[in-house]
mmCIF file of the N, C-alpha and C atoms, coordinates in Angstrom:
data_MODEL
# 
_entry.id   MODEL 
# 
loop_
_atom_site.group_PDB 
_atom_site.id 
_atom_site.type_symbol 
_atom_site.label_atom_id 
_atom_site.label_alt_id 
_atom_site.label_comp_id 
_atom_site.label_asym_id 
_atom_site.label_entity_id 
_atom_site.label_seq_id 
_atom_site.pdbx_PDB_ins_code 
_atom_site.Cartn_x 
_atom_site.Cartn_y 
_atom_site.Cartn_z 
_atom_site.occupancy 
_atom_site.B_iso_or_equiv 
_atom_site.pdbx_formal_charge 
_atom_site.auth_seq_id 
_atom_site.auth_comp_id 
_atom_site.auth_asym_id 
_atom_site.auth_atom_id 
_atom_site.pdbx_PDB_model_num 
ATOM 1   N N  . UNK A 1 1  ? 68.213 25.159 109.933 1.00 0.00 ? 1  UNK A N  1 
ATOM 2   C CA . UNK A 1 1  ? 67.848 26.553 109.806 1.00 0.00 ? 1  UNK A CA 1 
ATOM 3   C C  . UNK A 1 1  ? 69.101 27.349 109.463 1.00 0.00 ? 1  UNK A C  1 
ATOM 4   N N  . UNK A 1 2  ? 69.506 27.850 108.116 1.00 0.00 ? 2  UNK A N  1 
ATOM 5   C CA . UNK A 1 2  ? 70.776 28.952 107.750 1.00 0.00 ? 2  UNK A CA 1 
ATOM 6   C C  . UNK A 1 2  ? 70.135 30.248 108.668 1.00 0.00 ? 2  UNK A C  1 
ATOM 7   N N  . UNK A 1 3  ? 71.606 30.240 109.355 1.00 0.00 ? 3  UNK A N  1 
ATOM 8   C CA . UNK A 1 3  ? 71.964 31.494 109.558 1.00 0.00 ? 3  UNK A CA 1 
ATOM 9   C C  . UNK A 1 3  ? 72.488 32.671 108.791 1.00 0.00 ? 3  UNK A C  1 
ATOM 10  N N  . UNK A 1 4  ? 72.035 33.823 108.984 1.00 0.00 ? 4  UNK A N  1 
ATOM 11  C CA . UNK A 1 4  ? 72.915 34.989 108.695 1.00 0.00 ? 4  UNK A CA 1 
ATOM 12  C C  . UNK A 1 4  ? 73.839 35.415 108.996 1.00 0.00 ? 4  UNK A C  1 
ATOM 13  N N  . UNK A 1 5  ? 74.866 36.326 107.734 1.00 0.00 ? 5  UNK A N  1 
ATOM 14  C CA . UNK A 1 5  ? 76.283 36.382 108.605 1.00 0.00 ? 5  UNK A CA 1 
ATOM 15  C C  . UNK A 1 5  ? 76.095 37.509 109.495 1.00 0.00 ? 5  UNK A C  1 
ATOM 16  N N  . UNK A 1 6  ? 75.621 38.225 110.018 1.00 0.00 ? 6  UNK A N  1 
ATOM 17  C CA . UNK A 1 6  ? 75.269 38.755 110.993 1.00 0.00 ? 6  UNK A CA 1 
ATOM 18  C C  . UNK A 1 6  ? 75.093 38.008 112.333 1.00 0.00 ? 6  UNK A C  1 
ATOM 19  N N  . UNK A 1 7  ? 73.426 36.937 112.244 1.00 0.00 ? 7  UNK A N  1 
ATOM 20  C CA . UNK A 1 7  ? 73.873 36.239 113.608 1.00 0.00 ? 7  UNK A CA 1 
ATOM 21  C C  . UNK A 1 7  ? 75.119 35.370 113.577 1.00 0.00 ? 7  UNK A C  1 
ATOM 22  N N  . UNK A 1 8  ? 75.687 35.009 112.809 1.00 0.00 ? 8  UNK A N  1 
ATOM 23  C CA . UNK A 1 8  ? 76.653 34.214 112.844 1.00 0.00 ? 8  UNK A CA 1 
ATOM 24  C C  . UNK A 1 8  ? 77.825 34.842 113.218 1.00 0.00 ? 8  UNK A C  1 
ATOM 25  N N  . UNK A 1 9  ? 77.737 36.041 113.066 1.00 0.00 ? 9  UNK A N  1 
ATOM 26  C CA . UNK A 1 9  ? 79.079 36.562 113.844 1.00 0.00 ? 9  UNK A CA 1 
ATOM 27  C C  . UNK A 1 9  ? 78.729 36.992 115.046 1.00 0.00 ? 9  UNK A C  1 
ATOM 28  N N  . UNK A 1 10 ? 77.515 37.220 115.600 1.00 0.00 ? 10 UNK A N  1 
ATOM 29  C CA . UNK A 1 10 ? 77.228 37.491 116.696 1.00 0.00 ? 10 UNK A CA 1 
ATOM 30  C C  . UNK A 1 10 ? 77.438 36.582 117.789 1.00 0.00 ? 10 UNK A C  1 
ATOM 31  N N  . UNK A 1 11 ? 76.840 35.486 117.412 1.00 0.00 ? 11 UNK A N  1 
ATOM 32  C CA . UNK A 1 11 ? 77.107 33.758 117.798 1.00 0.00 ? 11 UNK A CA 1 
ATOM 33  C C  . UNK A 1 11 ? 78.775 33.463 118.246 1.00 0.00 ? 11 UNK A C  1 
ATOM 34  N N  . UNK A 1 12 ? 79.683 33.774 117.115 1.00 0.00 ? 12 UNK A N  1 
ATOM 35  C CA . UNK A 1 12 ? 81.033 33.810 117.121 1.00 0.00 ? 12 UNK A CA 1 
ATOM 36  C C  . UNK A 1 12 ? 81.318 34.374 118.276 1.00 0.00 ? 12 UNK A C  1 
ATOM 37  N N  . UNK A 1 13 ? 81.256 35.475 118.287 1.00 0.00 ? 13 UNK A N  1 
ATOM 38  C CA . UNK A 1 13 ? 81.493 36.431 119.014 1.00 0.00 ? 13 UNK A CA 1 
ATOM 39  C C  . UNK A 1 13 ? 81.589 36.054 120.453 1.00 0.00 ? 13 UNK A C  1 
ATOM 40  N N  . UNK A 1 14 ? 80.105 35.551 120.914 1.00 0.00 ? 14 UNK A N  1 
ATOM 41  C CA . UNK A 1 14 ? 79.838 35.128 122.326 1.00 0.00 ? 14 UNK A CA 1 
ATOM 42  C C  . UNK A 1 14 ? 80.516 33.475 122.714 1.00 0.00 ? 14 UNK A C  1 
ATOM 43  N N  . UNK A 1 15 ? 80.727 32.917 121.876 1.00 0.00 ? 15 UNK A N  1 
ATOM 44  C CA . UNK A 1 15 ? 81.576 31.526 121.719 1.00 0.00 ? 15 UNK A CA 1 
ATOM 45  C C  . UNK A 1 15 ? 82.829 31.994 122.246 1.00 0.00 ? 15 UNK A C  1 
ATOM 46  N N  . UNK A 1 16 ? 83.533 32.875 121.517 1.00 0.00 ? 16 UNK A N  1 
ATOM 47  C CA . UNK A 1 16 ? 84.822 33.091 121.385 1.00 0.00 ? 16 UNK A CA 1 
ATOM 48  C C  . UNK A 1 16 ? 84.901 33.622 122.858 1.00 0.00 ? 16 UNK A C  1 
ATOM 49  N N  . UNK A 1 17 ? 83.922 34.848 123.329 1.00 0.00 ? 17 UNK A N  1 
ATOM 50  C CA . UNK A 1 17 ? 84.056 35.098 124.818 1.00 0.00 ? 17 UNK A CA 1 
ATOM 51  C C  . UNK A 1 17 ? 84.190 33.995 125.831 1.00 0.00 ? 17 UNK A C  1 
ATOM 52  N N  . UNK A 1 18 ? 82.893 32.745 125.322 1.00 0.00 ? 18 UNK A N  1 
ATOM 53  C CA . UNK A 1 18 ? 82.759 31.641 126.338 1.00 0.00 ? 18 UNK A CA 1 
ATOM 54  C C  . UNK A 1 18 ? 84.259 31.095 126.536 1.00 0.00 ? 18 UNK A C  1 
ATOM 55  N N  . UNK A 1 19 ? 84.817 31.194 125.445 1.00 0.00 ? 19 UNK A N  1 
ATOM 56  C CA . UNK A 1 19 ? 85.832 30.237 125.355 1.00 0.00 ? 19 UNK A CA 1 
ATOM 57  C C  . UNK A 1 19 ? 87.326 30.927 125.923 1.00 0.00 ? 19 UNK A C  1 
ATOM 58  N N  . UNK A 1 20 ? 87.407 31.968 125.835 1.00 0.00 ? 20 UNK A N  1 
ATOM 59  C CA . UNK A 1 20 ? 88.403 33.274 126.739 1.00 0.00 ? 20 UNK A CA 1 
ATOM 60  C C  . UNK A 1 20 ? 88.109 33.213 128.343 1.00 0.00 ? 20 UNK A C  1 
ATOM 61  N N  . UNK A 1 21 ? 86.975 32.883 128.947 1.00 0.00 ? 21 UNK A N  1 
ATOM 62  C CA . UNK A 1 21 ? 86.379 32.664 129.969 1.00 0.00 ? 21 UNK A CA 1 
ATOM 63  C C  . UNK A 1 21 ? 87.277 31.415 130.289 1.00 0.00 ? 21 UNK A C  1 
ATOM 64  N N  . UNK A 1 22 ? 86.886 30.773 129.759 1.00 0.00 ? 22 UNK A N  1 
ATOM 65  C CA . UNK A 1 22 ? 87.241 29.350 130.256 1.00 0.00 ? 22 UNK A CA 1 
ATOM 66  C C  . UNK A 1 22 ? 88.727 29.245 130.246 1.00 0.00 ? 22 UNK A C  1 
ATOM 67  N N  . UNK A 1 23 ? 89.033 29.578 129.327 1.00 0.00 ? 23 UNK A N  1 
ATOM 68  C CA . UNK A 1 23 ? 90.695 29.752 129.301 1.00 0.00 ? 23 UNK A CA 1 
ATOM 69  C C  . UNK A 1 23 ? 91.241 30.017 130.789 1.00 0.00 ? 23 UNK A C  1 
ATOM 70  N N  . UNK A 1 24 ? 90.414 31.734 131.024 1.00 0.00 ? 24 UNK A N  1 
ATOM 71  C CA . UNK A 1 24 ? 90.906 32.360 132.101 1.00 0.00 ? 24 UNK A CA 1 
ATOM 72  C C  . UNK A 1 24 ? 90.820 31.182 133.261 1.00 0.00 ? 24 UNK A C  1 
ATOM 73  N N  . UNK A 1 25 ? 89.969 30.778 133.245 1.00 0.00 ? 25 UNK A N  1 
ATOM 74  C CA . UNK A 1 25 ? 89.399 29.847 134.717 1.00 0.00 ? 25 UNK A CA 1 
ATOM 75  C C  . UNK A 1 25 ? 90.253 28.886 134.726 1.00 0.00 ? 25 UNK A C  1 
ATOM 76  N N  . UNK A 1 26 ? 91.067 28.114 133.789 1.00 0.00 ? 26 UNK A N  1 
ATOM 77  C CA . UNK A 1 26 ? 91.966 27.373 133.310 1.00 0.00 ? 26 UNK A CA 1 
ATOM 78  C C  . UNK A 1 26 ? 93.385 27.577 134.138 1.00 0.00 ? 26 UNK A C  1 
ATOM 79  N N  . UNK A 1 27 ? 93.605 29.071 133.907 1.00 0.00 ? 27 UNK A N  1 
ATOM 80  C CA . UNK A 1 27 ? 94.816 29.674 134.162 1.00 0.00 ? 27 UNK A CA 1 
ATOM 81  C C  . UNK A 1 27 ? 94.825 29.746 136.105 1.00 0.00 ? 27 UNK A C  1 
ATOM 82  N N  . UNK A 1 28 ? 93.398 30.700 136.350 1.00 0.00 ? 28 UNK A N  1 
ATOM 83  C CA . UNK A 1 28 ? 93.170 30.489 137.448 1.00 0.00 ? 28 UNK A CA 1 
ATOM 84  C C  . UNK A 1 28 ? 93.443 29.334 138.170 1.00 0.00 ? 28 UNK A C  1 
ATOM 85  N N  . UNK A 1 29 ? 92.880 28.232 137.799 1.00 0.00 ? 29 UNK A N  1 
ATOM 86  C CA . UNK A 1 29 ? 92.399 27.200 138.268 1.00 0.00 ? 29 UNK A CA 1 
ATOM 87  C C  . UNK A 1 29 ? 94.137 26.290 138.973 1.00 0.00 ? 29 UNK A C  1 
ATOM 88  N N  . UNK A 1 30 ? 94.792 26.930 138.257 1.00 0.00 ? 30 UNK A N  1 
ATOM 89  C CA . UNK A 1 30 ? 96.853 26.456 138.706 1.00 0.00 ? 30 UNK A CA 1 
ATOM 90  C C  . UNK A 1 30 ? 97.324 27.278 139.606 1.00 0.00 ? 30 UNK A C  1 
ATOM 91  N N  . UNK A 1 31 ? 96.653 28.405 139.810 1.00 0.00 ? 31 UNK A N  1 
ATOM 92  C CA . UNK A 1 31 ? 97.178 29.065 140.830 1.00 0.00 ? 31 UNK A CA 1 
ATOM 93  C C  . UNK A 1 31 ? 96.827 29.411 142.622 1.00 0.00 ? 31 UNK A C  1 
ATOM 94  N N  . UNK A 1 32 ? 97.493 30.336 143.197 1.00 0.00 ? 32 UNK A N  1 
ATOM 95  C CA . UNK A 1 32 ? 97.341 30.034 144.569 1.00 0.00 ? 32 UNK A CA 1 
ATOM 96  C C  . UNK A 1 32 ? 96.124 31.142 144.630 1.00 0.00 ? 32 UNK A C  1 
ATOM 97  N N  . UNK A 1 33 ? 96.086 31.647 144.364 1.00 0.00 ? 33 UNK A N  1 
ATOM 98  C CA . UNK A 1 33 ? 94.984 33.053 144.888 1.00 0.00 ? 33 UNK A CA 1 
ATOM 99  C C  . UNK A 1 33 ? 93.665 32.116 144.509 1.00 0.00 ? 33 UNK A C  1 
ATOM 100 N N  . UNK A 1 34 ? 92.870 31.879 145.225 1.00 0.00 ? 34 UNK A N  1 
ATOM 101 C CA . UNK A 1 34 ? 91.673 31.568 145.788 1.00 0.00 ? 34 UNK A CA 1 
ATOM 102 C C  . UNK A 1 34 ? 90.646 32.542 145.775 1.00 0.00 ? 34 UNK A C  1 
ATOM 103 N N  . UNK A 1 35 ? 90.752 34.083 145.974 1.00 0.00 ? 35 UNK A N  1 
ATOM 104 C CA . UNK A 1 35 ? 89.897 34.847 145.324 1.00 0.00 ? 35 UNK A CA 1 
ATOM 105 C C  . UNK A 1 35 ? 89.979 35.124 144.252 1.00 0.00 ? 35 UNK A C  1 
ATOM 106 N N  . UNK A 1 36 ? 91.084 34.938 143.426 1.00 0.00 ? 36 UNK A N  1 
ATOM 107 C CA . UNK A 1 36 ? 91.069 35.560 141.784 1.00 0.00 ? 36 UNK A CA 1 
ATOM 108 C C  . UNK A 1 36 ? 90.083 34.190 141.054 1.00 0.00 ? 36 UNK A C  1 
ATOM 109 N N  . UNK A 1 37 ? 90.392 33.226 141.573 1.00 0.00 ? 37 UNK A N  1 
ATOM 110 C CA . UNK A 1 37 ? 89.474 31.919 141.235 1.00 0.00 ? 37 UNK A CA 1 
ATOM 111 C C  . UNK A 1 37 ? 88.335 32.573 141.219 1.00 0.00 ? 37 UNK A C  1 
ATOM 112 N N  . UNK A 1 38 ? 87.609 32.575 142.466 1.00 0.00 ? 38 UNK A N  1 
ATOM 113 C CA . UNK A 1 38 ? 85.909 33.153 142.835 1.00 0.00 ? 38 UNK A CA 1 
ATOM 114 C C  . UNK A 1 38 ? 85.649 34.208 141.525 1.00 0.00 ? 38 UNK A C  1 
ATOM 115 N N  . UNK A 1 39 ? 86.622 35.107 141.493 1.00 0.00 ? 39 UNK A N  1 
ATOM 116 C CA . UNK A 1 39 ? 86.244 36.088 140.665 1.00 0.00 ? 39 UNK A CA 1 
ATOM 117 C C  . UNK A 1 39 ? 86.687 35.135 138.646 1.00 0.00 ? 39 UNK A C  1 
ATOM 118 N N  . UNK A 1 40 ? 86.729 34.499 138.673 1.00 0.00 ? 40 UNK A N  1 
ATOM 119 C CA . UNK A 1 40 ? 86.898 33.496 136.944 1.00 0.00 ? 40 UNK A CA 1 
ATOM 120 C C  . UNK A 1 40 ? 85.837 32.544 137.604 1.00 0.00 ? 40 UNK A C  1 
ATOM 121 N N  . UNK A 1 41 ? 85.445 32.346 137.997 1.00 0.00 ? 41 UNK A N  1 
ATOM 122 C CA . UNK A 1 41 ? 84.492 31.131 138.177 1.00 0.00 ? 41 UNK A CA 1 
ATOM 123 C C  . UNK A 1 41 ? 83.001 32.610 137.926 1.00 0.00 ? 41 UNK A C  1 
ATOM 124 N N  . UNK A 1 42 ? 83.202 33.613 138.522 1.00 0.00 ? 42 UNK A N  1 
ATOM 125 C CA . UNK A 1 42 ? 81.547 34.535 138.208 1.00 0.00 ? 42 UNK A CA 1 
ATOM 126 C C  . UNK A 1 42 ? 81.937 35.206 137.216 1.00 0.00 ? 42 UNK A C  1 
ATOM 127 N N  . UNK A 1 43 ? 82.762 35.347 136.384 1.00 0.00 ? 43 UNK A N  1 
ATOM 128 C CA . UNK A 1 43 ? 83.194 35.497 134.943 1.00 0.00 ? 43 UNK A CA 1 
ATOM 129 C C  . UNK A 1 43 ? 82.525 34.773 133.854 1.00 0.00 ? 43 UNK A C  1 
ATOM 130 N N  . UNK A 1 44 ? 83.013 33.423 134.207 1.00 0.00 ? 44 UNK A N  1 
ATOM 131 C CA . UNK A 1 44 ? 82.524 32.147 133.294 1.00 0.00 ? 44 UNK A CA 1 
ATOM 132 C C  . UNK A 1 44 ? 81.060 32.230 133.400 1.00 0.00 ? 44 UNK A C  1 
ATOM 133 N N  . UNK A 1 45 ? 80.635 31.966 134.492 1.00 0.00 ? 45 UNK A N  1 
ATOM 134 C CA . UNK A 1 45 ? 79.048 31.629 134.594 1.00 0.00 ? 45 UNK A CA 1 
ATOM 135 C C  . UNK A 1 45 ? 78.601 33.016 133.904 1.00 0.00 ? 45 UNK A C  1 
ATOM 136 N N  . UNK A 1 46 ? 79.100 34.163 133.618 1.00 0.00 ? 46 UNK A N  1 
ATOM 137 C CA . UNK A 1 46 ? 78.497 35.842 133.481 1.00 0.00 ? 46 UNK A CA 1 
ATOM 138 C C  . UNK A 1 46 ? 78.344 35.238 131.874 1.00 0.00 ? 46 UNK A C  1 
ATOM 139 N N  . UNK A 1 47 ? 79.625 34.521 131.204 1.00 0.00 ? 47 UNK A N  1 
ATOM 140 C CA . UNK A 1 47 ? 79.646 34.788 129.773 1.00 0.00 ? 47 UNK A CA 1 
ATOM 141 C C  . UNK A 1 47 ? 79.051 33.428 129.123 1.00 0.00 ? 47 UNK A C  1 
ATOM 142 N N  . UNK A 1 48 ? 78.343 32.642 130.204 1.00 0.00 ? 48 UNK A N  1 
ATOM 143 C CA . UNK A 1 48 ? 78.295 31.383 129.509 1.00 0.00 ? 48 UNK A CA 1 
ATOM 144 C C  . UNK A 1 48 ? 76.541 31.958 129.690 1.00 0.00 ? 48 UNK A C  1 
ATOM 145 N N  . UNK A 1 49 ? 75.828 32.376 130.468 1.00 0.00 ? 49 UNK A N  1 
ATOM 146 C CA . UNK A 1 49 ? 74.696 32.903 130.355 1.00 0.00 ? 49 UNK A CA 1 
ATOM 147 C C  . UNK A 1 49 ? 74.651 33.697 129.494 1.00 0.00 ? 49 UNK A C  1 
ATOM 148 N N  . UNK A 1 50 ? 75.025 34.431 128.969 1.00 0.00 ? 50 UNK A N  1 
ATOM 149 C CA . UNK A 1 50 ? 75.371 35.545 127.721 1.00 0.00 ? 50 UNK A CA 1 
ATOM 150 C C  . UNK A 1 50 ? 75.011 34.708 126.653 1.00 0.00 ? 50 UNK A C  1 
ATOM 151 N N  . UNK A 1 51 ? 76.045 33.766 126.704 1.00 0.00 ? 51 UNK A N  1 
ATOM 152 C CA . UNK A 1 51 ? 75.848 32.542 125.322 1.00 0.00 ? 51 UNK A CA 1 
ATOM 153 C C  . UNK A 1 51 ? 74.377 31.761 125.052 1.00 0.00 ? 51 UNK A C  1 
ATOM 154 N N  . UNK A 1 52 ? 74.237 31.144 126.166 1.00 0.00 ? 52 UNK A N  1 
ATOM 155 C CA . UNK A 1 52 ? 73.007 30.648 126.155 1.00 0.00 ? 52 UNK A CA 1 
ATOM 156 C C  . UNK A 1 52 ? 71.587 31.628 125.911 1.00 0.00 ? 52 UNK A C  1 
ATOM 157 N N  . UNK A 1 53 ? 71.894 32.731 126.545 1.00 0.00 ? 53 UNK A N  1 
ATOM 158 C CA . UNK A 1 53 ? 70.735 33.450 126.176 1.00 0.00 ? 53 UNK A CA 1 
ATOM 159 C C  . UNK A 1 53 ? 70.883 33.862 124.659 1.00 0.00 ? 53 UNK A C  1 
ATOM 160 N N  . UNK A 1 54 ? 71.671 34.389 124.091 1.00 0.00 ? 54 UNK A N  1 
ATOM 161 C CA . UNK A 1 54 ? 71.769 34.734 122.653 1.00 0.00 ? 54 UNK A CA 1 
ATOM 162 C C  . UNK A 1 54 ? 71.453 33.580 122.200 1.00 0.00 ? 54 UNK A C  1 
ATOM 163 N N  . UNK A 1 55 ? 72.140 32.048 121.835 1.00 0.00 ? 55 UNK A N  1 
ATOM 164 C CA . UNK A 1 55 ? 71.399 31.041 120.942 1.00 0.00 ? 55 UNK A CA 1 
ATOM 165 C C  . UNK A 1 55 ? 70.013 30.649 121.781 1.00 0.00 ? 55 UNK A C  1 
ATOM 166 N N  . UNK A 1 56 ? 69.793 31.051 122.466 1.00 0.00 ? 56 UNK A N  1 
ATOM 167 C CA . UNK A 1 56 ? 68.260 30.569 122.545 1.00 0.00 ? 56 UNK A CA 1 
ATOM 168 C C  . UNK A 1 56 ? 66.996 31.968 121.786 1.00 0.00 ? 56 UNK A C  1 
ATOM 169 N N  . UNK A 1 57 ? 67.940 33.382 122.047 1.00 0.00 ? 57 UNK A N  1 
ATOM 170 C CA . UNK A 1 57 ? 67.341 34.206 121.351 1.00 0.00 ? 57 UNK A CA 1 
ATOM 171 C C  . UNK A 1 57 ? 67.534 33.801 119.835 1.00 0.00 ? 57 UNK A C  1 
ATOM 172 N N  . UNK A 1 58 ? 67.884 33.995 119.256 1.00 0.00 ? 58 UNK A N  1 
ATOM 173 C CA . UNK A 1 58 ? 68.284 33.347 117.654 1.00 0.00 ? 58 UNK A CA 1 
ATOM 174 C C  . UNK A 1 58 ? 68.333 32.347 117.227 1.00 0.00 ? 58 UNK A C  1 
ATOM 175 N N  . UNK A 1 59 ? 68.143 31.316 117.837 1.00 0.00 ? 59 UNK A N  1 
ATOM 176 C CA . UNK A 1 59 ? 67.468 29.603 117.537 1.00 0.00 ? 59 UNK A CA 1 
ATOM 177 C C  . UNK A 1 59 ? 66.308 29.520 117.952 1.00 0.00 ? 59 UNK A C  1 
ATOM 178 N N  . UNK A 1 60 ? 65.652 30.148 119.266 1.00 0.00 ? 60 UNK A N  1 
ATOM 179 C CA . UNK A 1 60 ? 64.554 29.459 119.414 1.00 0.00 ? 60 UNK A CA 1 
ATOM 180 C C  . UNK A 1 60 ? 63.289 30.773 119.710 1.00 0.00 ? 60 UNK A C  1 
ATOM 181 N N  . UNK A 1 61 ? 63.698 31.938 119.122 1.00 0.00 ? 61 UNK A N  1 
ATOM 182 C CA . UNK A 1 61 ? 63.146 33.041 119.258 1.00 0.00 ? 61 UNK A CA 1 
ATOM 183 C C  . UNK A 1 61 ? 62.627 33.106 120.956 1.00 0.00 ? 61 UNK A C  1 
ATOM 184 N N  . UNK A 1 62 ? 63.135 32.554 121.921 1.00 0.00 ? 62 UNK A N  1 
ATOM 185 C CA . UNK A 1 62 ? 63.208 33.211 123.214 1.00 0.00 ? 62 UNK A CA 1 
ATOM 186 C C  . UNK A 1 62 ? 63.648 33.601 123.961 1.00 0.00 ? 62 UNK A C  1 
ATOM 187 N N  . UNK A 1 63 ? 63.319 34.528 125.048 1.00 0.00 ? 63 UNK A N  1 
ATOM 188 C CA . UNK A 1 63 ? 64.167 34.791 126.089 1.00 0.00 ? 63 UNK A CA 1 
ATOM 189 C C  . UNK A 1 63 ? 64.057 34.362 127.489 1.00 0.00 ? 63 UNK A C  1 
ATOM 190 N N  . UNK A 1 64 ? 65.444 34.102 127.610 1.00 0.00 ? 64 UNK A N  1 
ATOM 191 C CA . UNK A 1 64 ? 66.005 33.201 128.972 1.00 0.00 ? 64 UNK A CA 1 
ATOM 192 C C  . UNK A 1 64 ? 66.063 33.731 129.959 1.00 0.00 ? 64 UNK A C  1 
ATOM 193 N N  . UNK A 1 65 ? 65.649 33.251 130.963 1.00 0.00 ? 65 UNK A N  1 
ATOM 194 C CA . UNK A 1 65 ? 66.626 34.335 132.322 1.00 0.00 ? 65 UNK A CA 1 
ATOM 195 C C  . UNK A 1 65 ? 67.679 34.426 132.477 1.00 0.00 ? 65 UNK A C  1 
ATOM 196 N N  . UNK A 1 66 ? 68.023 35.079 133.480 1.00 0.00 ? 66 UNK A N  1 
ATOM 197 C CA . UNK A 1 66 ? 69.281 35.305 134.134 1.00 0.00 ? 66 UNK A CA 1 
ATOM 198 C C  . UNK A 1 66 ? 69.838 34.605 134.878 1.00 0.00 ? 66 UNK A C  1 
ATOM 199 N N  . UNK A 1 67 ? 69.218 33.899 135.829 1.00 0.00 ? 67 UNK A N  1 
ATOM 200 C CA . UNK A 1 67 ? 69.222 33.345 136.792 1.00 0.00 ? 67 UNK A CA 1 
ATOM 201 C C  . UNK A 1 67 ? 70.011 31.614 136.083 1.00 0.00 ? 67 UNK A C  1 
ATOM 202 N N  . UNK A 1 68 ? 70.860 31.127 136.738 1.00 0.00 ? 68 UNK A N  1 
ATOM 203 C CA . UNK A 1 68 ? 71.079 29.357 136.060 1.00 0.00 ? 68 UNK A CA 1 
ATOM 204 C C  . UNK A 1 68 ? 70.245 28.794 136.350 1.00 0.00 ? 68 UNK A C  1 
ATOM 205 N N  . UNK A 1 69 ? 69.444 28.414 137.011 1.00 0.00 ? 69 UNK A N  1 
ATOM 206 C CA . UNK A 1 69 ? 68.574 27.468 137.913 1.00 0.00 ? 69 UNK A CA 1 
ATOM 207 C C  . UNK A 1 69 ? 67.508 27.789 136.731 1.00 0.00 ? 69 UNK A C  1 
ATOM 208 N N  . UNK A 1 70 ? 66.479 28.978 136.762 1.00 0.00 ? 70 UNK A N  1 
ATOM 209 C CA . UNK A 1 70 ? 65.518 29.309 135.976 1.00 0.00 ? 70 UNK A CA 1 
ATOM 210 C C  . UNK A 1 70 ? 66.462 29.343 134.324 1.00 0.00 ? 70 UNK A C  1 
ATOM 211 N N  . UNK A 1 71 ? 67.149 29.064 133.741 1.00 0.00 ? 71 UNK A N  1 
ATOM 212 C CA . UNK A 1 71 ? 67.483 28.776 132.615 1.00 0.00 ? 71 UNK A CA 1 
ATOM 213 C C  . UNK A 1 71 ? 67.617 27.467 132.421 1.00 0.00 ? 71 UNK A C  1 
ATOM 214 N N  . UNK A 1 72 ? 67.851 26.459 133.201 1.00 0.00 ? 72 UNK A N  1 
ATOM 215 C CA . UNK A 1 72 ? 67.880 25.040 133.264 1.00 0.00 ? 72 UNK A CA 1 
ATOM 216 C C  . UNK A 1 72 ? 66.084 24.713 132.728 1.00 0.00 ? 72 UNK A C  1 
ATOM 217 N N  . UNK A 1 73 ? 65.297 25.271 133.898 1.00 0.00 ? 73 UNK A N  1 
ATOM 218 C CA . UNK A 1 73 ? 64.123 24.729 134.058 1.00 0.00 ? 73 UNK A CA 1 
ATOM 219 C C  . UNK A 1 73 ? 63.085 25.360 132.710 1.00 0.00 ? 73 UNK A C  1 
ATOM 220 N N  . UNK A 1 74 ? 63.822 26.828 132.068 1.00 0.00 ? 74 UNK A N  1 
ATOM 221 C CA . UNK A 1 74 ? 63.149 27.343 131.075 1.00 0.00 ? 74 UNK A CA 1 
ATOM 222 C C  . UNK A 1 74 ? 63.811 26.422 129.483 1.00 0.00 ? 74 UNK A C  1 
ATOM 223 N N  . UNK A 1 75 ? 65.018 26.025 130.251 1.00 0.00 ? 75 UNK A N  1 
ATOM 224 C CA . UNK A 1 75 ? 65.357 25.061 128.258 1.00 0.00 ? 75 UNK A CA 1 
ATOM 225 C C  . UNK A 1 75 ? 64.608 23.777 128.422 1.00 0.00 ? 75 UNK A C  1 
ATOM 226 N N  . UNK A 1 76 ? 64.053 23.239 129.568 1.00 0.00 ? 76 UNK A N  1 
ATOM 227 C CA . UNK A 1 76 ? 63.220 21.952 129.412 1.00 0.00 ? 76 UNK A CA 1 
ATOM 228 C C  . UNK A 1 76 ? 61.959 22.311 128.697 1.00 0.00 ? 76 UNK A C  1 
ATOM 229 N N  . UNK A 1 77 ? 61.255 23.407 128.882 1.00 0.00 ? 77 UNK A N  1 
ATOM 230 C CA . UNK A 1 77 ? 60.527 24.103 128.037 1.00 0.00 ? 77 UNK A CA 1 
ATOM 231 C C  . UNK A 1 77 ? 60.149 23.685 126.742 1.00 0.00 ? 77 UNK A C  1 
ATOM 232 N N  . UNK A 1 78 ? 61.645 24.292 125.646 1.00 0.00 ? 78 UNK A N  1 
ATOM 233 C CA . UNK A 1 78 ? 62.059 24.558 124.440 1.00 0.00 ? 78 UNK A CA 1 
ATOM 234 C C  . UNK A 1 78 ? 61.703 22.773 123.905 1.00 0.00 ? 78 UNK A C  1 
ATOM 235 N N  . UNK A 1 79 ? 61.252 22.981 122.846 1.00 0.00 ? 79 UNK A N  1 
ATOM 236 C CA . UNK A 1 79 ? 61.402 21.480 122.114 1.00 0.00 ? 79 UNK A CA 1 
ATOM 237 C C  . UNK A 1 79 ? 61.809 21.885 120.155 1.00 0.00 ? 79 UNK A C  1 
ATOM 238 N N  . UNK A 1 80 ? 62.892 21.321 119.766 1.00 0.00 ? 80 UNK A N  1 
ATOM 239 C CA . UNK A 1 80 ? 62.690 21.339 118.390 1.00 0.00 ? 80 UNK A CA 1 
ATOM 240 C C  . UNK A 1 80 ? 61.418 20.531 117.727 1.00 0.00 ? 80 UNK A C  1 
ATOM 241 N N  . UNK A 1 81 ? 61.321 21.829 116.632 1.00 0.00 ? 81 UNK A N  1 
ATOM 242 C CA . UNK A 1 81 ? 60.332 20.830 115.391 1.00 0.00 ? 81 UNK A CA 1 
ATOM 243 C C  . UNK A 1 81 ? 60.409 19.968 114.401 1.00 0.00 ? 81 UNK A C  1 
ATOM 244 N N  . UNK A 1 82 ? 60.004 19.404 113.932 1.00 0.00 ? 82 UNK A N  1 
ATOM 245 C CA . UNK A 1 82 ? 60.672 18.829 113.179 1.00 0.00 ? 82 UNK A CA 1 
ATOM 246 C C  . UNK A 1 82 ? 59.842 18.843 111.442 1.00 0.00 ? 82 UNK A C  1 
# 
């Protein structure tokens, strides 16, 4: 399925966040503060739900929850066509 450069930069966009996320949690993840962790660990999960909900909005024309648990159990759902 071609994308548009529109969703495709939109897509970018939320990748590039996922991936700044993770970085951060990275950085976190060497250091001593134990709450700055907590707070990059509900960062990551904030922008990786972001992600997932956008390519499931624009690949699979639906919408996801919020919740991880109910996004697990709503992509078993989803099936490609072929």
């Amino acid at each position: 399925m071609p994308l548009d450069d529109q969703t495709r930069a939109e897509i970018l966009k939320d990748i590039t966040s996922a991936a700044c996320a993770l970085s951060d949690l990275d950085a976190a993840l060497h250091g001593p503060d134990f709450t700055k962790l907590q707070g990059k660990v509900a960062s990551v999960m904030a922008t990786e739900i972001v992600l997932l909900r956008h390519l499931a909005t624009k690949l699979f024309d639906t919408d996801l929850p919020h919740d991880p648990v109910q996004i697990s159990e709503a992509l078993t759902q989803l099936s490609v066509e072929s």
